[in-house]
Backbone as JSON Lines, residues from 0, in Angstrom:
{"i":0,"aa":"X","n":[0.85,-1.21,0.0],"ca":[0.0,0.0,0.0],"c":[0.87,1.24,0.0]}
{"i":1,"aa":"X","n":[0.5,2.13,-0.68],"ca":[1.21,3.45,-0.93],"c":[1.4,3.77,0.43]}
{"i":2,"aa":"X","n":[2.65,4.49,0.91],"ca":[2.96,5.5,2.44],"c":[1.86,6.38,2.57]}
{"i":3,"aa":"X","n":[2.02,7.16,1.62],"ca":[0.86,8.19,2.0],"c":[-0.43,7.93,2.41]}
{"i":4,"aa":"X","n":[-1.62,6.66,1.82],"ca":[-2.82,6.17,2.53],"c":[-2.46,5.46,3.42]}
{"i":5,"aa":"X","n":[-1.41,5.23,4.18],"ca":[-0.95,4.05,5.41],"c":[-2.03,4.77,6.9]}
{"i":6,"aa":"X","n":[-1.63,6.0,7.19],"ca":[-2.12,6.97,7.89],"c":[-3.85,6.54,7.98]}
{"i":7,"aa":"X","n":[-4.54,7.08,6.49],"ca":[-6.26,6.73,7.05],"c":[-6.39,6.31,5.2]}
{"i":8,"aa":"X","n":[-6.94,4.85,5.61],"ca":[-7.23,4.59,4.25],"c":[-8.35,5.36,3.66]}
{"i":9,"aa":"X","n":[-8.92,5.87,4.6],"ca":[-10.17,6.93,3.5],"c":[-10.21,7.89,3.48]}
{"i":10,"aa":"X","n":[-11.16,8.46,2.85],"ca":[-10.79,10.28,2.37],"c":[-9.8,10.97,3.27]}
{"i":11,"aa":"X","n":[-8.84,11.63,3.23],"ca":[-8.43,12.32,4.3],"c":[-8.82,13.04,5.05]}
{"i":12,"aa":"X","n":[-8.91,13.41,6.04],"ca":[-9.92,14.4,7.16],"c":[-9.51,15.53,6.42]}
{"i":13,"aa":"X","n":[-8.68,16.06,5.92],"ca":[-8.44,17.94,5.97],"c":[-8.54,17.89,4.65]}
{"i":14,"aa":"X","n":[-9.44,16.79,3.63],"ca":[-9.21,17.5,2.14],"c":[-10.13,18.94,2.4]}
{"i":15,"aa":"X","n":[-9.88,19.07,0.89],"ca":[-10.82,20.14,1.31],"c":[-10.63,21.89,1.91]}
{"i":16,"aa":"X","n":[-9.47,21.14,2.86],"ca":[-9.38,22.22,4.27],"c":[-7.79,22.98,3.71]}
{"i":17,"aa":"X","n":[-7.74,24.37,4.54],"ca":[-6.48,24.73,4.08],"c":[-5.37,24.21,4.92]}
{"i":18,"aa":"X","n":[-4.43,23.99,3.88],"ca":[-3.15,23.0,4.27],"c":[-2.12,23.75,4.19]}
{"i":19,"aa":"X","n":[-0.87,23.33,5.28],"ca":[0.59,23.63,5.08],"c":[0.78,23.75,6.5]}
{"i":20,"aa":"X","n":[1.99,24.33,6.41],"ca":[2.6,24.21,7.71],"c":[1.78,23.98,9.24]}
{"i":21,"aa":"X","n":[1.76,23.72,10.07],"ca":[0.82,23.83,10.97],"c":[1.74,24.45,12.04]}
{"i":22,"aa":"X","n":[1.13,25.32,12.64],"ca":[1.73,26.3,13.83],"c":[2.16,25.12,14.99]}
{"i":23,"aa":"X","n":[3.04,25.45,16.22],"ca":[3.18,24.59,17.49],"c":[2.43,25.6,18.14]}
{"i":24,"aa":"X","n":[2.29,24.98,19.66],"ca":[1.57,26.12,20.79],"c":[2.6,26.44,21.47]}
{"i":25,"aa":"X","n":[2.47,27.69,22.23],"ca":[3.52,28.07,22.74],"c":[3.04,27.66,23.82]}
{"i":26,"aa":"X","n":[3.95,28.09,24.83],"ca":[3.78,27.57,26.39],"c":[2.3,28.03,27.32]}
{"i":27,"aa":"X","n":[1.94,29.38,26.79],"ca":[1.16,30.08,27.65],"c":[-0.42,29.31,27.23]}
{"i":28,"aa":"X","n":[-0.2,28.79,25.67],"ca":[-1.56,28.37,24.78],"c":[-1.24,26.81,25.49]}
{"i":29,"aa":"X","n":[-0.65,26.09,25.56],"ca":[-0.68,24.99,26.19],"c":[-1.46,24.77,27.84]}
{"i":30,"aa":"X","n":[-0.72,25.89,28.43],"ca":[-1.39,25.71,29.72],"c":[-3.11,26.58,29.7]}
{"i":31,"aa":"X","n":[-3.28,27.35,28.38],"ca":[-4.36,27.52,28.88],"c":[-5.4,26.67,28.54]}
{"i":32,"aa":"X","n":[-5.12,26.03,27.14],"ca":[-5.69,24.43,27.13],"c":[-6.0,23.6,28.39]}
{"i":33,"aa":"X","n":[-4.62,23.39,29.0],"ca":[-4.85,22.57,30.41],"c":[-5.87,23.15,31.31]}
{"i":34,"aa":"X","n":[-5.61,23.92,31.47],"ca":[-6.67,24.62,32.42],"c":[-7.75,24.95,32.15]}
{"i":35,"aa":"X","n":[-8.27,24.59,31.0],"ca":[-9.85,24.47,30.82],"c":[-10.28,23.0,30.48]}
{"i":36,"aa":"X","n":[-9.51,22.31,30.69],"ca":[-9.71,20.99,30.27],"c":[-9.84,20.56,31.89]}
{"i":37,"aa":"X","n":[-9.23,20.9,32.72],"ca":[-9.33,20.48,33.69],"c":[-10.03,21.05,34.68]}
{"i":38,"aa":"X","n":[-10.99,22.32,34.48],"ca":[-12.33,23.07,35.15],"c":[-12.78,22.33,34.24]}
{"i":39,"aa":"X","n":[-12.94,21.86,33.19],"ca":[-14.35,20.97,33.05],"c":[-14.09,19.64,33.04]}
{"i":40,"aa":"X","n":[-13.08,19.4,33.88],"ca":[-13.19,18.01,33.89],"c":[-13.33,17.13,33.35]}
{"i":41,"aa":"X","n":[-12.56,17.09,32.11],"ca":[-13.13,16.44,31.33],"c":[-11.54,15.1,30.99]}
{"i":42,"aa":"X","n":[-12.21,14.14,31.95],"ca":[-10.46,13.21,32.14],"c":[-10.37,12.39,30.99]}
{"i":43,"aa":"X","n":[-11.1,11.94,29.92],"ca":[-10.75,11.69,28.53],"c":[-9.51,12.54,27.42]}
{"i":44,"aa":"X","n":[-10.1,14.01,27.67],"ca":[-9.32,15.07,26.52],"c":[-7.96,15.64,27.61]}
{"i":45,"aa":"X","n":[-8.16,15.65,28.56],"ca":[-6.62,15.68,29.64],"c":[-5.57,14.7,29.29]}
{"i":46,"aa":"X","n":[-5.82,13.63,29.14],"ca":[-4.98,12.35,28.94],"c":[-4.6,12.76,27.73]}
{"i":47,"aa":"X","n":[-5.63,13.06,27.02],"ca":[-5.44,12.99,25.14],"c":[-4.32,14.21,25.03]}
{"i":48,"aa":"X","n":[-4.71,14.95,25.45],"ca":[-3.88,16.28,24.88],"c":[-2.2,16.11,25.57]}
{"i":49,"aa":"X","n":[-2.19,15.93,26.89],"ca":[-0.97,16.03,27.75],"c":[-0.17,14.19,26.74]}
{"i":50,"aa":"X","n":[-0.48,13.56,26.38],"ca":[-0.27,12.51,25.61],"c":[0.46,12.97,24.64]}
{"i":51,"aa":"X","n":[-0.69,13.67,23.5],"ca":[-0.26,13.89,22.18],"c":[0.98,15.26,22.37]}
{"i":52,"aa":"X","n":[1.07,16.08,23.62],"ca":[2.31,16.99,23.6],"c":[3.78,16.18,23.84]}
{"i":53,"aa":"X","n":[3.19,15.02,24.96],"ca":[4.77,14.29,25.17],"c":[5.42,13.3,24.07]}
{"i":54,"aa":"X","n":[4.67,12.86,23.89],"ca":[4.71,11.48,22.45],"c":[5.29,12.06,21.6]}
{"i":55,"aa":"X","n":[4.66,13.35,21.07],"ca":[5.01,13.99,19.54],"c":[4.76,12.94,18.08]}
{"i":56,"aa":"X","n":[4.04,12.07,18.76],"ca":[3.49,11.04,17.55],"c":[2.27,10.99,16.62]}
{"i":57,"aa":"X","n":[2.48,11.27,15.44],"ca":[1.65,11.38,14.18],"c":[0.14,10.72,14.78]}
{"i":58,"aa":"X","n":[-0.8,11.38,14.02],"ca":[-2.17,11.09,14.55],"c":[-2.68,9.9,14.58]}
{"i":59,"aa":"X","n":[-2.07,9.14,13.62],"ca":[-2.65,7.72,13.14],"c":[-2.11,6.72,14.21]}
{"i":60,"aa":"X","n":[-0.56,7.2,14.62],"ca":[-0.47,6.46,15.93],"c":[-0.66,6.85,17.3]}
{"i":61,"aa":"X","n":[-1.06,7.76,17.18],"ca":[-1.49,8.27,18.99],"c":[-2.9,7.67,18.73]}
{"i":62,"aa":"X","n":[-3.66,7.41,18.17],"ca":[-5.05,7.21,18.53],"c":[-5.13,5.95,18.29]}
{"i":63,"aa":"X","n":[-3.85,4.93,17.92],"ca":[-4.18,3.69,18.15],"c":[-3.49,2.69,19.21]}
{"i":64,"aa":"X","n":[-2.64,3.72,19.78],"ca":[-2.14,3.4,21.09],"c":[-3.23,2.34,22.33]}
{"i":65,"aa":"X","n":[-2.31,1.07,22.3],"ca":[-3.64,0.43,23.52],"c":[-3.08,0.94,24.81]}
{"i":66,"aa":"X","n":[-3.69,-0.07,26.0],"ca":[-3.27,0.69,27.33],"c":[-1.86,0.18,27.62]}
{"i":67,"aa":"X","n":[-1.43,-1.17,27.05],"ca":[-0.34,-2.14,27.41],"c":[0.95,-0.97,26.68]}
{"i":68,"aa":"X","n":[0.45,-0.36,25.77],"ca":[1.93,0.53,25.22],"c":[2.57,1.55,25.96]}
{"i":69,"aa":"X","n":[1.62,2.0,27.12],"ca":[1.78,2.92,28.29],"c":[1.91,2.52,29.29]}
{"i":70,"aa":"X","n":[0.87,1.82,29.93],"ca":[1.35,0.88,31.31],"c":[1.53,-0.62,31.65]}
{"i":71,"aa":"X","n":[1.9,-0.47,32.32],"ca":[2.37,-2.15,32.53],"c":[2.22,-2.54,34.02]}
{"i":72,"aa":"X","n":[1.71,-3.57,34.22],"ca":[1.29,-3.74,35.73],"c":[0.45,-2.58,36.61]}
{"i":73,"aa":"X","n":[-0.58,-1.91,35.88],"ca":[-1.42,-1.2,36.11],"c":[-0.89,-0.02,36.69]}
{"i":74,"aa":"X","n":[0.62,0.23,36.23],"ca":[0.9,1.94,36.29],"c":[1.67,2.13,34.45]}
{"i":75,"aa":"X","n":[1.31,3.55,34.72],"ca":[2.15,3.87,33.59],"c":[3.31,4.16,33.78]}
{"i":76,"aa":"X","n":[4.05,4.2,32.86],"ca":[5.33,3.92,32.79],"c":[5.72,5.48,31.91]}
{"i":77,"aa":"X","n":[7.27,5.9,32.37],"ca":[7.65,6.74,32.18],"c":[8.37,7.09,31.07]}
{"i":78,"aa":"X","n":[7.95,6.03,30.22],"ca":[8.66,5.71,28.59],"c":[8.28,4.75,27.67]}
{"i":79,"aa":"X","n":[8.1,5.08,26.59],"ca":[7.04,4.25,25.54],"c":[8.25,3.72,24.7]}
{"i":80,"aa":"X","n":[7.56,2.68,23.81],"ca":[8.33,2.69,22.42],"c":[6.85,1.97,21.66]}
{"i":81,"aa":"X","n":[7.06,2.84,20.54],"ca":[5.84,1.78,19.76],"c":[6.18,2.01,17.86]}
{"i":82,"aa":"X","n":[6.02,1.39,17.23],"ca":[6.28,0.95,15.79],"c":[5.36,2.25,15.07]}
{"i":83,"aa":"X","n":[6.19,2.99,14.18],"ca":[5.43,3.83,13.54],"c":[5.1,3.3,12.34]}
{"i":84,"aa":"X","n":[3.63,3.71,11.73],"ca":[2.78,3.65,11.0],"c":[3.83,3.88,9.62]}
{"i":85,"aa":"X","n":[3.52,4.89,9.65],"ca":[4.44,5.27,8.53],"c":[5.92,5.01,8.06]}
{"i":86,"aa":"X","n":[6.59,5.07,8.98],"ca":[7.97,4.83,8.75],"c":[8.39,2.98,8.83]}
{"i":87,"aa":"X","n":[7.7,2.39,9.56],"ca":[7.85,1.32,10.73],"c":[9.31,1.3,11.23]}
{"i":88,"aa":"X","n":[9.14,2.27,11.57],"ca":[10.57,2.18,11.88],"c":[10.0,2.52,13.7]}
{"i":89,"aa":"X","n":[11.0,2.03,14.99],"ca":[10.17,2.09,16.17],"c":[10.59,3.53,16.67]}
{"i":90,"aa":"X","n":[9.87,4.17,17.61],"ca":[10.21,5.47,18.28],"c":[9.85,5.19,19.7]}
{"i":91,"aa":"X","n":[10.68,5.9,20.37],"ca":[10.69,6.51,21.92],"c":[9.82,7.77,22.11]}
{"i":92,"aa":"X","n":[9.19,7.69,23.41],"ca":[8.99,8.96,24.08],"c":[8.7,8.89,25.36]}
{"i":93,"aa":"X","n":[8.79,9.96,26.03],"ca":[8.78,9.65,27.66],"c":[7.57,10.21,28.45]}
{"i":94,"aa":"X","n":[7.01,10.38,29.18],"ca":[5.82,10.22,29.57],"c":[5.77,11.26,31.24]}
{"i":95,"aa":"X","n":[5.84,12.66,31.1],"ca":[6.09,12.95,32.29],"c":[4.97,12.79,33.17]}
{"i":96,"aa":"X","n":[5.49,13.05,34.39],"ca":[4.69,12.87,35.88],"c":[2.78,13.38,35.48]}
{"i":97,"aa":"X","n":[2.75,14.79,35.11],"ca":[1.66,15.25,34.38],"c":[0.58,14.4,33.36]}
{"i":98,"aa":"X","n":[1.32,14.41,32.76],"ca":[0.89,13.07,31.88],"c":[0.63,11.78,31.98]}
{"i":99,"aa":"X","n":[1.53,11.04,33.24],"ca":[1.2,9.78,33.71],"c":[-0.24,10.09,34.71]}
{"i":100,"aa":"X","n":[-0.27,11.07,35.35],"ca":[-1.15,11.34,36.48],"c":[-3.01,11.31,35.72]}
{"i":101,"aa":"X","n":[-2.53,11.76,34.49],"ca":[-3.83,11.9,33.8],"c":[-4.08,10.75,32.98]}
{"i":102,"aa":"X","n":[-3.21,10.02,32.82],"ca":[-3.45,8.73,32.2],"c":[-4.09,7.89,33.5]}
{"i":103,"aa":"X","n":[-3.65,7.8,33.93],"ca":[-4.12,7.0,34.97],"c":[-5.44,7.02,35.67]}
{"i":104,"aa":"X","n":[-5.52,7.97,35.32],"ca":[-6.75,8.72,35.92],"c":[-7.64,8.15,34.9]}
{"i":105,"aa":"X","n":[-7.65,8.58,33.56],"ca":[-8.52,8.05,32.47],"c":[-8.8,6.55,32.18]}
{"i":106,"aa":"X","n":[-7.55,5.93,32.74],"ca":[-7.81,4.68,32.73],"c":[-8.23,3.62,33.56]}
{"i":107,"aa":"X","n":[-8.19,4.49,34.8],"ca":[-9.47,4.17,35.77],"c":[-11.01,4.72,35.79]}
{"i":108,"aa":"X","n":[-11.02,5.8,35.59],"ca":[-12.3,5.9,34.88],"c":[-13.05,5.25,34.12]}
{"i":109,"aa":"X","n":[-12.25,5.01,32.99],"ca":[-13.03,3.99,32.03],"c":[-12.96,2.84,31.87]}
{"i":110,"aa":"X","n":[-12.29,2.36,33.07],"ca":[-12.21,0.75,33.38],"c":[-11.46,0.08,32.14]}
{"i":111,"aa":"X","n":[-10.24,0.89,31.24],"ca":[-9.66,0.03,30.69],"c":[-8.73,-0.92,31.13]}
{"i":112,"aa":"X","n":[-9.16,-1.87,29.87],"ca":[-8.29,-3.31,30.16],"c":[-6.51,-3.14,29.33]}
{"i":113,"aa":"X","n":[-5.46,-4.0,29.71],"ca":[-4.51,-4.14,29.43],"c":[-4.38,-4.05,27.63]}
{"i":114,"aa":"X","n":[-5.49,-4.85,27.04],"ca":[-5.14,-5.05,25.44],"c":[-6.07,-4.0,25.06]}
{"i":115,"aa":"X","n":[-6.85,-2.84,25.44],"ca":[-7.83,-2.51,24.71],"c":[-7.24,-1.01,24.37]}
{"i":116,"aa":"X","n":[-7.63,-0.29,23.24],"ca":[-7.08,1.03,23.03],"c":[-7.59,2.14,23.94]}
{"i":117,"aa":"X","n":[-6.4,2.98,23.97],"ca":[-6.43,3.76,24.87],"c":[-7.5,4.89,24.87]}
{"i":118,"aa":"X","n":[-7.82,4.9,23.75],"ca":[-8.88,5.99,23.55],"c":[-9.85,5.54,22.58]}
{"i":119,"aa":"X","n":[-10.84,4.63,23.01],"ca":[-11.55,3.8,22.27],"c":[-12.69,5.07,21.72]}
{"i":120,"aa":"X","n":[-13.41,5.18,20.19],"ca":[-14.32,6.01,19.6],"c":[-15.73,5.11,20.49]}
{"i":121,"aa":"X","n":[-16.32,6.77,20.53],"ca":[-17.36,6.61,20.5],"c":[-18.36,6.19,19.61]}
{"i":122,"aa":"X","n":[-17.74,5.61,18.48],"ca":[-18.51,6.0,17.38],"c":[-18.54,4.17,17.4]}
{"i":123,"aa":"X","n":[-19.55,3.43,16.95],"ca":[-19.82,1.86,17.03],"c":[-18.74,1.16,15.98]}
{"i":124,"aa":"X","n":[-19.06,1.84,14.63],"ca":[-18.19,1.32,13.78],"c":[-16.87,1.66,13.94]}
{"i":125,"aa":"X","n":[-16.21,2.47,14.89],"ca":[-14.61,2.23,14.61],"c":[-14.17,2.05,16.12]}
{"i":126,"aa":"X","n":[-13.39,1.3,16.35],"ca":[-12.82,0.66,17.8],"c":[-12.03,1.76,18.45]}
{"i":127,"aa":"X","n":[-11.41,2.85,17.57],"ca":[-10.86,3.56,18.53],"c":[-11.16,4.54,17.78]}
{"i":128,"aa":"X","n":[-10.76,5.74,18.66],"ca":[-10.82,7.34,18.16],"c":[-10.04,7.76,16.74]}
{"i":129,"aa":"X","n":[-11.08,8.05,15.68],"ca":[-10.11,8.53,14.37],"c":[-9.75,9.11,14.34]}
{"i":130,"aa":"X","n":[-8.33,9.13,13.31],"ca":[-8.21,10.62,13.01],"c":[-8.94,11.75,12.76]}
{"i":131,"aa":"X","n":[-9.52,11.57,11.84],"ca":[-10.87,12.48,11.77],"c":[-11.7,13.33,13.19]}
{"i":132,"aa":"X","n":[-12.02,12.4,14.18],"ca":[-12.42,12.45,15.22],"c":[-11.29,13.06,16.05]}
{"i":133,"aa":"X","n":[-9.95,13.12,16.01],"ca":[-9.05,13.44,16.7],"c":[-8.61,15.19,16.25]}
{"i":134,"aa":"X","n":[-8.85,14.98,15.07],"ca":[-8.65,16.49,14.47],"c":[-9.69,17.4,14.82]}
{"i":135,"aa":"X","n":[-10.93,16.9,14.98],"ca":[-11.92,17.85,15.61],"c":[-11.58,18.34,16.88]}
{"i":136,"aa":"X","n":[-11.1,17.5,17.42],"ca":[-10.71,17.43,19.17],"c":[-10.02,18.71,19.05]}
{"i":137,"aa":"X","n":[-8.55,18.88,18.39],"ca":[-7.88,19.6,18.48],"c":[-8.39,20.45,17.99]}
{"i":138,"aa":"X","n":[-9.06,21.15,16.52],"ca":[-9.66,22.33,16.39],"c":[-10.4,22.65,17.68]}
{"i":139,"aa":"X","n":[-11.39,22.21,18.37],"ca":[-12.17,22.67,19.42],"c":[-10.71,22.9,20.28]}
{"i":140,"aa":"X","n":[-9.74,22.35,20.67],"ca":[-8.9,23.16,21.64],"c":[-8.5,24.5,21.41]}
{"i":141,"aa":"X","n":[-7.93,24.15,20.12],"ca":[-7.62,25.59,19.62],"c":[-8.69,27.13,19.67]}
{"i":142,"aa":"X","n":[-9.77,26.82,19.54],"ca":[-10.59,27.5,18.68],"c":[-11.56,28.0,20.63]}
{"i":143,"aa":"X","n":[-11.34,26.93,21.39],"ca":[-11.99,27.19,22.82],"c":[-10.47,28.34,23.7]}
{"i":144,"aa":"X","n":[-9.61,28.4,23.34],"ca":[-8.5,29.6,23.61],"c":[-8.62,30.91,22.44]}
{"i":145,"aa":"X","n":[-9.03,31.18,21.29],"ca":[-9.46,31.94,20.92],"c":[-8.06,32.14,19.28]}
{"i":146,"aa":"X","n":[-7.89,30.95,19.08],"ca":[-6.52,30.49,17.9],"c":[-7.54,30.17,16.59]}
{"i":147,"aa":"X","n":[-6.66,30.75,15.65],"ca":[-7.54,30.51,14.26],"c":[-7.51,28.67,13.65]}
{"i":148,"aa":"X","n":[-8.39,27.99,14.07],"ca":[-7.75,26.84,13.85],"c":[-7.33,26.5,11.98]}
{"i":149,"aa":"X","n":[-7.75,27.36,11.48],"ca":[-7.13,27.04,10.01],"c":[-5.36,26.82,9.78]}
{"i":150,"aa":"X","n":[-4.7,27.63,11.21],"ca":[-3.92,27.85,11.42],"c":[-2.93,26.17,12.1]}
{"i":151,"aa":"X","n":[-3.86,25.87,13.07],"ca":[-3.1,24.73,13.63],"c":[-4.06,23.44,13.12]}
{"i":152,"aa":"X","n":[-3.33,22.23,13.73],"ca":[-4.36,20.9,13.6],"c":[-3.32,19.52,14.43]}
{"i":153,"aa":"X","n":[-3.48,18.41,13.82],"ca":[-3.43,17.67,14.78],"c":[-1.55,18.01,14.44]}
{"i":154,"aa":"X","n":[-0.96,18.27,13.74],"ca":[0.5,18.46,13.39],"c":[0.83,19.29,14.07]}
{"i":155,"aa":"X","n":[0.24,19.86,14.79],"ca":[0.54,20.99,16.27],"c":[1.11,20.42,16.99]}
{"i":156,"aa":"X","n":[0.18,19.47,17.45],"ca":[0.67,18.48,18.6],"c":[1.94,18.32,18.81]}
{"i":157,"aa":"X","n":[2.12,17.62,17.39],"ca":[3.35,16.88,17.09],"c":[4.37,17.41,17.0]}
{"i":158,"aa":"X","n":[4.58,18.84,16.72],"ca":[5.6,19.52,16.24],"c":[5.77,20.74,17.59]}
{"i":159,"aa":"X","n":[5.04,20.84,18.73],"ca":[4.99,21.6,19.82],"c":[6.35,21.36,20.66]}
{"i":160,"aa":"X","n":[6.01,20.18,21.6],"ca":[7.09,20.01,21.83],"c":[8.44,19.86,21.69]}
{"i":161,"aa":"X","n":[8.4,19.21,20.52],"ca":[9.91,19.05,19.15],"c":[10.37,20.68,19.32]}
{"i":162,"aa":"X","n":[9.23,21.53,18.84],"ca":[10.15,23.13,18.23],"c":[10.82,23.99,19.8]}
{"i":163,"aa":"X","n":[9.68,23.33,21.0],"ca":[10.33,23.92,22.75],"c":[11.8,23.36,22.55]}
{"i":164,"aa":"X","n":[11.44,22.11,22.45],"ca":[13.18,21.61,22.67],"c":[14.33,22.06,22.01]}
{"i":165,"aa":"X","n":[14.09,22.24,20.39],"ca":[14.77,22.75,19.8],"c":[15.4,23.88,19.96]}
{"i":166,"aa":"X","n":[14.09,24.99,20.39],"ca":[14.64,26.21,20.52],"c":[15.03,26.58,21.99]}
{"i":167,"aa":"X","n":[15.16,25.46,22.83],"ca":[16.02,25.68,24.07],"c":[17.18,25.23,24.04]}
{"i":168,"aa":"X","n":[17.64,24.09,23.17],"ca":[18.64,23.24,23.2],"c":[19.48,23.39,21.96]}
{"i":169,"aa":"X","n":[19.01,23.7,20.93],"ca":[19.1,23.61,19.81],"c":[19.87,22.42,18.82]}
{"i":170,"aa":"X","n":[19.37,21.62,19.64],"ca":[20.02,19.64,19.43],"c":[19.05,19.14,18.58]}
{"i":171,"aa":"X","n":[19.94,19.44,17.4],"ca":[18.39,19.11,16.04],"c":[18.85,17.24,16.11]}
{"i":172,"aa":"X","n":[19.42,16.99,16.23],"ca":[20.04,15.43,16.25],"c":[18.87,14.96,17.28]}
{"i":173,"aa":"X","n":[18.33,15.17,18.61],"ca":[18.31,15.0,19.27],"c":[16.7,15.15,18.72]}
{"i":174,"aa":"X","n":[15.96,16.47,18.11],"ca":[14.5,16.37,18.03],"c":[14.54,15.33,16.87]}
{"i":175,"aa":"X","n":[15.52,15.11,16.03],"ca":[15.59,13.84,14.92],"c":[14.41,12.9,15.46]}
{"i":176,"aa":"X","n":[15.85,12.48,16.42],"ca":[15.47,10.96,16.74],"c":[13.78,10.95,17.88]}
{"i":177,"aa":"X","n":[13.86,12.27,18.42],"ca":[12.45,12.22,19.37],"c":[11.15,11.64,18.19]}
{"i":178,"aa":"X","n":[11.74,12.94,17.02],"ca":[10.08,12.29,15.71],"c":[10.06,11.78,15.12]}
{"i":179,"aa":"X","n":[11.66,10.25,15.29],"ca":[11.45,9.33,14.39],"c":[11.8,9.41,13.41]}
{"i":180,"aa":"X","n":[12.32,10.65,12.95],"ca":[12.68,11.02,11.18],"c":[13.84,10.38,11.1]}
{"i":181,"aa":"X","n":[14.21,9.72,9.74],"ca":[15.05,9.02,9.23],"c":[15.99,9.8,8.71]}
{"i":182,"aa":"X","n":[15.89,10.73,8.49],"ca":[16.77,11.77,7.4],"c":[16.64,13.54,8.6]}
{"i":183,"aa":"X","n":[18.0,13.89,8.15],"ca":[17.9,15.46,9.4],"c":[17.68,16.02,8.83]}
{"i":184,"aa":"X","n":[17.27,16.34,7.4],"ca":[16.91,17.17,6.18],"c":[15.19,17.27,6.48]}
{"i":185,"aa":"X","n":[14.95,15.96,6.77],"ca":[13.13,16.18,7.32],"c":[13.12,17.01,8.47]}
{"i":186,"aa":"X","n":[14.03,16.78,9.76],"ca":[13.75,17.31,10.66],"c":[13.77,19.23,10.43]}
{"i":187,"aa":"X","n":[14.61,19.37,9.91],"ca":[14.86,20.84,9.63],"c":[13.41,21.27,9.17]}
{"i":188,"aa":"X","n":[13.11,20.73,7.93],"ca":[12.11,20.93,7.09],"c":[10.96,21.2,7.67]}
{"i":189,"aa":"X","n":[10.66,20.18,8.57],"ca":[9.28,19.89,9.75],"c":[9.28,20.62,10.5]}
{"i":190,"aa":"X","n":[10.19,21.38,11.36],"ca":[10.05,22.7,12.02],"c":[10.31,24.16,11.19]}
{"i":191,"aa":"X","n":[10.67,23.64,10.55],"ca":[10.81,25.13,9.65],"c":[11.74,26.26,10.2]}
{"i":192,"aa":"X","n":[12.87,25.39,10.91],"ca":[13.93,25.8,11.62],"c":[14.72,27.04,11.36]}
{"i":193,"aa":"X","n":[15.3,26.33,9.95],"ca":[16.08,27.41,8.86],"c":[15.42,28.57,8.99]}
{"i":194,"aa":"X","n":[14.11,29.0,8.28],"ca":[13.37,30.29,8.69],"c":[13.56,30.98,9.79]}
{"i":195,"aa":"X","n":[13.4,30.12,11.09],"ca":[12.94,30.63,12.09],"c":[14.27,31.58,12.47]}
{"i":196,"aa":"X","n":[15.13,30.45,12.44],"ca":[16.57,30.77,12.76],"c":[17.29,32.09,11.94]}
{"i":197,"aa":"X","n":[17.03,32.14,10.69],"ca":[17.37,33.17,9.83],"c":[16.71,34.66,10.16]}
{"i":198,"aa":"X","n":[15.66,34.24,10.63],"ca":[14.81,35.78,10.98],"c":[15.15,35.78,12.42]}
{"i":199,"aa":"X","n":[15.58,35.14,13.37],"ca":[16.09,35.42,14.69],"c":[17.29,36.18,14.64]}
{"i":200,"aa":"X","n":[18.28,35.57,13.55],"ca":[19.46,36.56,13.39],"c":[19.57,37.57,12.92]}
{"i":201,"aa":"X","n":[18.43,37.71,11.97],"ca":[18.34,38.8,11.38],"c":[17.86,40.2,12.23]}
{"i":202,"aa":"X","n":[17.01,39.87,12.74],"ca":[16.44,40.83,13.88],"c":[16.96,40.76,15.26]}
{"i":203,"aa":"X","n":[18.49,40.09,15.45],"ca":[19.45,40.31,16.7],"c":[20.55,41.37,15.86]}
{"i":204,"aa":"X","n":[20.44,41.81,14.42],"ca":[21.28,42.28,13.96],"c":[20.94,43.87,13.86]}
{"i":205,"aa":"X","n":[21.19,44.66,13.85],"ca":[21.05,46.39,14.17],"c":[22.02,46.95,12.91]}
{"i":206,"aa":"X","n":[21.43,47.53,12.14],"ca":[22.39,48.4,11.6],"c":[21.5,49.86,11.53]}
């Protein structure tokens, strides 16, 4: 099967929709996410979101994540590895305290079992949460902080944490291997580094 339909064999969620780069959140848009997610209580989209910031994993595999890929002996665990979709090639990610606290939480709530997905759809015909279904999620985050969601989508997620690290550390080797990319020519590309970096110097420069 072609790479590109590996992701969702049917229509794509964003035809249609305007495409390209997708923005990251900055720190202040992250926590204000959290903090309305958590006045409404809502311990499904807590797990989901604090998940999809640590993972940094493409949509098709965060939403098919079971519970056994996170915890083991009924805690979660502070580090994943799971086989990517696309690449199959395997990736790491680590799972902070925040994030374990809300997993756990969700997965007592909903009485999941060891083999079953972590974020099973509501929907009868599909066993777990789609992409499709997952991209809505995130427009409503965006769009409930007051962000143009044409602007971001589920590649937010993914690319949020990656661009913090980057631009604290600036260990592009290092966000490589966090998103799995095979080639450092993607990684550059996927944050849109070069740019960023070029107009940082440019505007530290005074003449």
């Amino acid at each position: 099967m072609n790479q590109k339909n590996q992701c969702n064999q049917h229509a794509p969620w964003n035809k249609g929709k305007l495409i390209g780069q997708k923005l990251p959140l900055k720190l202040k848009e992250i926590w204000a996410i959290r903090i309305r997610l958590q006045m409404s209580q809502n311990i499904r989209e807590q797990a989901l979101f604090n998940l999809a910031i640590d993972s940094k994993l493409r949509g098709c595999d965060l939403v098919k994540l079971k519970v056994c890929d996170v915890a083991q002996g009924g805690r979660v665990s502070s580090r994943a590895m799971i086989m990517q979709q696309k690449t199959h090639r395997p990736v790491q990610f680590e799972i902070t305290e925040q994030t374990r606290d809300s997993l756990a939480n969700w997965i007592n709530h909903a009485q999941l079992k060891a083999d079953e997905f972590l974020f099973p759809s509501r929907i009868h015909d599909s066993p777990h949460l789609s992409t499709r279904q997952y991209a809505r999620i995130v427009e409503h985050w965006v769009m409930s902080i007051g962000l143009d969601p044409a602007a971001y989508g589920t590649h937010t997620m993914r690319r949020t944490k990656a661009t913090l690290i980057y631009r604290r550390t600036k260990n592009l080797r290092a966000v490589q291997l966090l998103l799995g990319h095979t080639k450092l020519e993607s990684t550059v590309r996927y944050l849109g580094i070069e740019v960023d970096d070029a107009l940082e110097i440019s505007e530290q420069t005074e003449i």
